[in-house]
N, C-alpha and C positions, 0 to 999 in steps of 0.2 A: 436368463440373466436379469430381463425386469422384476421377475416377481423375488429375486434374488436381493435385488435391491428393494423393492418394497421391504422384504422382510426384515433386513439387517439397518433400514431408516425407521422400520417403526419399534424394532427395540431400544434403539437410539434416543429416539423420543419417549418411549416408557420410562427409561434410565435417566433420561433427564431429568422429567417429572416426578421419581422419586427423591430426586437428588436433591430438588427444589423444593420439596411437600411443604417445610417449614414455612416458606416464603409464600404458597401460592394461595392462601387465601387472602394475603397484601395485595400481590399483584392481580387478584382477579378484581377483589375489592378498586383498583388505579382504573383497571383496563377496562370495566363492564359498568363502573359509576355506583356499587352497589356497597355500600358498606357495611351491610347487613354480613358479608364472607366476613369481615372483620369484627364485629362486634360481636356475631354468634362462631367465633376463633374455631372452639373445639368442633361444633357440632361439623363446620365446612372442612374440618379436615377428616374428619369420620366420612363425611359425604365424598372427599377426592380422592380417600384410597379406595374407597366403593366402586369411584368412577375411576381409578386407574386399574384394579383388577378385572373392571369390565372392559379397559381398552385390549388388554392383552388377550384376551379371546378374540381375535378378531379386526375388529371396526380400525385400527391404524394401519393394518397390514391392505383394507381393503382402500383405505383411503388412499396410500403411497401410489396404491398399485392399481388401480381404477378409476376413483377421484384424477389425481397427480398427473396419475400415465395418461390418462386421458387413452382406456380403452376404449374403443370405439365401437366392438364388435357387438351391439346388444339387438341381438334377431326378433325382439319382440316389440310388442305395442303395449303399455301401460294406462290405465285407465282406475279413475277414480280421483278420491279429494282427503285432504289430511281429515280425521274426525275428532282429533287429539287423546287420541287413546292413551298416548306416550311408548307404545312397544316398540319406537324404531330408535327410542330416546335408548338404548342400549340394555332394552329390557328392565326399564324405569329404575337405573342406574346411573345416569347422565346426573351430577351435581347441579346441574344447571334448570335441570328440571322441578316443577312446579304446578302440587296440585291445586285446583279449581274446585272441584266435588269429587265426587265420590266414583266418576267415569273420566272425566276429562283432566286432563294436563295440560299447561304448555311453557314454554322453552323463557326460562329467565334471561333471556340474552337475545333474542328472536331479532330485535330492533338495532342490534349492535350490529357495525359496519365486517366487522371482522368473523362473524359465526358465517357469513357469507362464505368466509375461508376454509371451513370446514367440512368434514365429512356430510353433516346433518342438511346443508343445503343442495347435496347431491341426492337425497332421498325422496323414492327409491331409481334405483340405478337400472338393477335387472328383477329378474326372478327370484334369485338368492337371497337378495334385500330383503323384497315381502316376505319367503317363506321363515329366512334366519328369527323374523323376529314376529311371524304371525301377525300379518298387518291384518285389520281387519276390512279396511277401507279400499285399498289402490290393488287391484286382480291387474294379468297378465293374458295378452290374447296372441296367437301369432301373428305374424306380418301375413298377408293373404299378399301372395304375389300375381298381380295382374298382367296381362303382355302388353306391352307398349304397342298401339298402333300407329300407323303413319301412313298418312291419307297426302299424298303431294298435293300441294294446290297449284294451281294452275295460274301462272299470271302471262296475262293479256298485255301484249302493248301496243300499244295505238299510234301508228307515224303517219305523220303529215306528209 
């Protein structure tokens, strides 16, 4: 039923966002302080159906349903650091994204209060995450499960 509704909230959202295409380089330009989406009109709408055909592969379905749901079951330990590669950036798809040189990217929005709300500040989640998008930075190790010991301590008390 959850991943039920994940699914049928993030086409929801897809459909929205087509609905809207016209408007959203206005309102990214309001909501992000950038008006760069507005004054370069066509190129940011080339760039949001770029990035709305990348949503629909995936990344909104994971967000509803992982993000959102707040699965909880992730049996591993994650280790490593962003390198700015941009591959988590939806396979340097993400409108928002922003190259640097010729290896490095990073996130036009990073500093906004609200990308906090999004799938990109859960990254990466599990295993899937790094493989889906070839991270090259952040590996996955198991949980080594240790036996809890328990040593009673002894307490003393002293009466008068």
């Amino acid at each position: 039923m959850r991943m039920f509704l994940a699914r049928a909230s993030a086409a929801t959202f897809v459909i929205a966002m087509y609905a809207l295409l016209p408007l959203l380089p206005v309102l990214a330009s309001l909501v992000f302080v950038k008006w760069k989406y507005c004054t370069e009109y066509r190129k940011t709408l080339a760039k949001m159906l770029t990035h709305l055909a990348a949503l629909r592969k995936g990344p909104t379905v994971h967000f509803f349903h992982d993000v959102l749901g707040r699965v909880s079951a992730v049996p591993e330990t994650i280790h490593g650091e962003c390198i700015q590669c941009g591959n988590c950036c939806m396979n340097h798809q993400c409108m928002f994204l922003e190259q640097v040189d010729a290896k490095r990217f990073q996130c036009g929005i990073y500093h906004s209060p609200l990308r906090r709300l999004s799938n990109c500040s859960s990254f990466p989640l599990n295993r899937y995450d790094i493989e889906r998008y070839a991270c090259p930075s952040y590996f996955v190790t198991a949980q080594t499960h240790q036996p809890v010991q328990w040593v009673p301590r002894v307490i003393i008390e002293m009466r008068d």
